[in-house]
Backbone as numpy.savetxt, mean C-alpha at the origin, in Angstrom:
# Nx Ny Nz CAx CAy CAz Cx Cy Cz
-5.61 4.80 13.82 -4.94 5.71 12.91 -3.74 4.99 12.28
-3.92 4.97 11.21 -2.29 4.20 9.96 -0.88 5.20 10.11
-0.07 4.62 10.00 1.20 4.89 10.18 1.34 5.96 8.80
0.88 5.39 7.34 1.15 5.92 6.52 0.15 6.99 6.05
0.46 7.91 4.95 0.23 8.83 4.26 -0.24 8.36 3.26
-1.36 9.07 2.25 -1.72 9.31 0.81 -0.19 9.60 0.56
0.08 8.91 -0.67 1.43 9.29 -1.55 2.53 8.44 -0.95
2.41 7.78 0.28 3.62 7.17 0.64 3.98 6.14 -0.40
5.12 5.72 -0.70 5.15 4.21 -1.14 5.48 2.95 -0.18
5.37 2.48 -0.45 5.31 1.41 0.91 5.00 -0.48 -0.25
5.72 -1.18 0.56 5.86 -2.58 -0.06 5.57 -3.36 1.36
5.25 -4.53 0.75 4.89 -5.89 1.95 6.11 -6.07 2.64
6.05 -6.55 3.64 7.36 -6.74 4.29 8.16 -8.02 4.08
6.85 -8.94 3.04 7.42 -10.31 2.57 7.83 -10.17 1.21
7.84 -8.48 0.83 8.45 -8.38 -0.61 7.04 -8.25 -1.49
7.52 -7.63 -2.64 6.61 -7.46 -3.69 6.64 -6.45 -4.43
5.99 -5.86 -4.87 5.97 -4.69 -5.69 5.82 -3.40 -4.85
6.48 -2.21 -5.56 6.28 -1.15 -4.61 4.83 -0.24 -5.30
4.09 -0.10 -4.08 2.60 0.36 -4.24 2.65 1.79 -3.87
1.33 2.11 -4.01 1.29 4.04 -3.50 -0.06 3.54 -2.73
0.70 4.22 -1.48 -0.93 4.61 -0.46 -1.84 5.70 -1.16
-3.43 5.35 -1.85 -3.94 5.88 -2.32 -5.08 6.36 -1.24
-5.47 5.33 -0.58 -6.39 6.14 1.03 -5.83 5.41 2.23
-6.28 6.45 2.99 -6.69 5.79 4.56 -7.02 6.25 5.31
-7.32 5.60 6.53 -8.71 5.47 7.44 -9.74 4.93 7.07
-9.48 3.42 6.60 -10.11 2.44 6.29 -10.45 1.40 7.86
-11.27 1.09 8.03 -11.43 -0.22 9.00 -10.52 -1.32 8.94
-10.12 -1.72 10.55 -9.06 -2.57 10.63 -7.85 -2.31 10.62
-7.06 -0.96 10.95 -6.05 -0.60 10.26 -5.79 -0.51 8.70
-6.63 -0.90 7.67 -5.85 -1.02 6.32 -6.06 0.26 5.74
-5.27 -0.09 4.91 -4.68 1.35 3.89 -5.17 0.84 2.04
-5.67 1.52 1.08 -5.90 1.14 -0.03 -4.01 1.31 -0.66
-3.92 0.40 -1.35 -2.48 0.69 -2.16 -2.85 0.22 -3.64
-2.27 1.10 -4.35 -2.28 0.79 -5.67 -1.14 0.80 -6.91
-1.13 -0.10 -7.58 0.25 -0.41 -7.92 0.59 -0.82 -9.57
1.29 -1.14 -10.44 1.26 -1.40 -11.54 1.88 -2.40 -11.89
1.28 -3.35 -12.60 1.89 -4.63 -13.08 2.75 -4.64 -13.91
3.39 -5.80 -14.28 4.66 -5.98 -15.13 3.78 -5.33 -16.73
2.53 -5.57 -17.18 1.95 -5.58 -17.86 1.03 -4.17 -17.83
1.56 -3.09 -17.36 1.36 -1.67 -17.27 -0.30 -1.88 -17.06
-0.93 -2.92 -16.20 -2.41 -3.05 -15.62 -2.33 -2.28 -13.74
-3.34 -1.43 -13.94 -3.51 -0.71 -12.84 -3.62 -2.32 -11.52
-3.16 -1.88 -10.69 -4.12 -3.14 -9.41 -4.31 -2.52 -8.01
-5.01 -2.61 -7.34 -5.62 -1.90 -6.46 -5.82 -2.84 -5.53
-5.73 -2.89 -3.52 -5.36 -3.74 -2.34 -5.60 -2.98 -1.44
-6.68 -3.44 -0.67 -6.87 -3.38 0.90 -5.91 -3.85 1.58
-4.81 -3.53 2.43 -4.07 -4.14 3.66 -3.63 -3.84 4.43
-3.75 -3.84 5.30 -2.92 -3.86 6.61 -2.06 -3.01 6.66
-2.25 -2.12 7.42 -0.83 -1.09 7.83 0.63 -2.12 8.43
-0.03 -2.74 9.18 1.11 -3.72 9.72 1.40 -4.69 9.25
0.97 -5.01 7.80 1.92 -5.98 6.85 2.64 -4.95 5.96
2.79 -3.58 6.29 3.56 -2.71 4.77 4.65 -2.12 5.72
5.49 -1.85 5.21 6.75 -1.17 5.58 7.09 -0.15 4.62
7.37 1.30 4.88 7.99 2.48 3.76 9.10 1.97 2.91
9.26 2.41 2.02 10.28 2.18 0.51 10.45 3.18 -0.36
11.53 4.55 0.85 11.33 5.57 0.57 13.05 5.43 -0.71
């Protein structure tokens, strides 16, 4: 079970852009996050609950 929520925002813990938890209860712990580029392009990431930290 993932730490986070649909709707959380949450970023890498090595930095990056801030994403929205769009699912989970994915295999492996990961969470789908989805996020927007400098260039207003949708992008979409499988990862790890335990590489994201909240960025409330």
């Amino acid at each position: 079970m993932t730490k986070f929520q649909v709707g959380d925002v949450v970023v890498l813990k090595s930095g990056g852009p801030r994403m929205t938890v769009t699912q989970t209860g994915l295999t492996h712990s990961r969470v789908e996050c989805t996020w927007f580029t400098p260039n207003a392009e949708i992008q979409t990431a499988y990862i790890s609950d335990s590489a994201l930290v909240d960025n409330k």
